[in-house]
N, C-alpha and C positions, 0 to 999 in steps of 0.2 A: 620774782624776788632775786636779788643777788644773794651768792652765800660764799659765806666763809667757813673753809676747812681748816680748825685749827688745833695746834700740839704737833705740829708736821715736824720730824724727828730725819725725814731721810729723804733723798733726791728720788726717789721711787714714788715715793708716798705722794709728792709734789706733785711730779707729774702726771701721776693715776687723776689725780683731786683737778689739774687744770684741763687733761682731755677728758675727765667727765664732766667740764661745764665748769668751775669753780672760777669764783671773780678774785675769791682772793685767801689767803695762806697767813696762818697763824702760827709766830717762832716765840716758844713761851722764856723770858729769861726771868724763870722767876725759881732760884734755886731748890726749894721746898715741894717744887711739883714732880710727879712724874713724866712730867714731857717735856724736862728745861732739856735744853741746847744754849752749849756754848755761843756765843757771837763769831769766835772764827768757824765755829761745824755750819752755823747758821748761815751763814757768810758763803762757804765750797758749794752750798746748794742755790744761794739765792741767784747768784755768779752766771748760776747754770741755765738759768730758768729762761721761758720767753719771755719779750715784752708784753706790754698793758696788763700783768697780775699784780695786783695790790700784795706787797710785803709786807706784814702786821708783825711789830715786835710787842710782845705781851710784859707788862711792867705792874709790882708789885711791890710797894714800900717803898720805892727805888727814888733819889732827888735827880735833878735833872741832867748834873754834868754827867750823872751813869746812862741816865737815860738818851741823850743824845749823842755821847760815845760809843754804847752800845748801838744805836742805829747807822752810826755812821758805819763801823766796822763789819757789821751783818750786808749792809746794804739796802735795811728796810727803808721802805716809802713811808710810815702811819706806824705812830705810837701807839696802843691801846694802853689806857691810867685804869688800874683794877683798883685804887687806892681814894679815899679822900685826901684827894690835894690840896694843897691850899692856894689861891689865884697867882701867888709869886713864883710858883713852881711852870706854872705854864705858861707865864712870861717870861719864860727862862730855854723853852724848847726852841731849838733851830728846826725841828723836824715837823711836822702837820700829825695833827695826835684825836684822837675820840675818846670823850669820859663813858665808864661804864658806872652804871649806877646797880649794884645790888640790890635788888627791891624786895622787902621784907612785907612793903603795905602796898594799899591800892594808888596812895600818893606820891608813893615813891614813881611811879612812872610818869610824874609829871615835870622831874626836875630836868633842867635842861631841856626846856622846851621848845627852845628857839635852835639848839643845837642838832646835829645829827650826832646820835650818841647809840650806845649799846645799853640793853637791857638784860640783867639777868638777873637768877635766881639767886636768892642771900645763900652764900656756904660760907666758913670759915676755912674753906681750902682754896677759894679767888677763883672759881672757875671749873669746868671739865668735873666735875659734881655729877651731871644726870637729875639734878633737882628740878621739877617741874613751877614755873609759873603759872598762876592761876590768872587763865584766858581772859576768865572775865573784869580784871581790872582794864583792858582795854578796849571793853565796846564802846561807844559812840565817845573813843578821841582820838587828835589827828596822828595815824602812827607813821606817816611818809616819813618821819626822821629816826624811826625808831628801827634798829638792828637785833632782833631778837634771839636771847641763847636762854638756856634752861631747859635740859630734859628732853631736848627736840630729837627726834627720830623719824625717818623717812615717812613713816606713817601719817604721824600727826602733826608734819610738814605741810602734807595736803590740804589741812583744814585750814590754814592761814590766810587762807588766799582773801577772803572777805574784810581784815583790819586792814590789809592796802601798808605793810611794814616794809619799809624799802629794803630790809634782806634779813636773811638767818643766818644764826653764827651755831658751829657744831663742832664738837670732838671725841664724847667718850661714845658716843651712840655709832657713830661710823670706824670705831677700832676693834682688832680683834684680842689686842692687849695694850695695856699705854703706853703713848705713843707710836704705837704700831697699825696705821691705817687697812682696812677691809675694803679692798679696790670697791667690790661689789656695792657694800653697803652705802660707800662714796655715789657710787654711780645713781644707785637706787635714792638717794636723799638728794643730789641734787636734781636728778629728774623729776620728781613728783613737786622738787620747789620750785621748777621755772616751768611746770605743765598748766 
């Protein structure tokens, strides 16, 4: 499974997350959170980084001129939309973007099914919650497009291996405060996700 480390707050943290395996990096500009960054803070680290890691800028409420300005100036590669958009708004993206779908029911993990999209757990804070999904809304369907966050911890990373999710998305389970990544616990989540 690929995975993504995200709320990445510092050029350390970055790095810890891609030498231990990480496909790809999470910059939340979503000002209400505890792990926003700037677009230029965002930007001195992306600069830095090596090639082939996915640079995920995190978007919340936000219309598109913010949103594609904000990517441009970071240097993200991939939008991530926490928001109900509406289809003019991502007609609107210069940038290649993924809808996350909050899922409150078991049907919720059906929208977007043609898409490769993110899955997570409904909070009213967009994200980095630690709320757990319930597994069983996705036995027998097809999750090759599905990106799964919610409550994920190196642990119960392991157990995933059977729905066949083309990758995990994580943050507050691998920090030792927000925004402040835990090399180790990095190391130890994404090992047990690509074992």
């Amino acid at each position: 499974m690929r995975c993504k480390i995200c709320g990445i707050t510092s050029y350390a943290d970055a790095m810890a997350a891609i030498e231990a395996g990480a496909d790809a990096l999470g910059f939340v500009f979503y000002e209400k959170s505890p792990r926003y960054i700037l677009p230029s803070d965002a930007r001195d680290i992306i600069k830095r980084l090596p090639p082939f890691v996915e640079k995920v800028a995190l978007f919340v409420n936000s219309d598109a001129q913010i949103i594609n300005s904000y990517c441009q100036e970071a240097g993200a590669t991939l939008a991530q939309i926490h928001f109900e958009a509406p289809d003019e708004l991502y007609a609107q993206l210069f940038v290649p973007y993924i809808k996350v779908i909050r899922a409150k029911k078991a049907e919720d993990v059906l929208k977007f099914s043609e898409e490769y999209r993110l899955v997570d757990a409904y909070s009213d804070t967009y994200g980095g919650s630690g709320k757990k999904l319930n597994l069983d809304w996705f036995e027998n369907i097809d999750c090759s497009k599905i990106i799964l966050a919610g409550g994920l911890d190196a642990n119960s990373v392991s157990s995933l291996k059977k729905y066949g999710f083309y990758g995990v998305d994580v943050s507050s389970a691998v920090e030792h405060s927000y925004g402040k990544k835990d090399a180790s616990k990095v190391n130890e989540f994404i090992k047990n996700a690509k074992k």
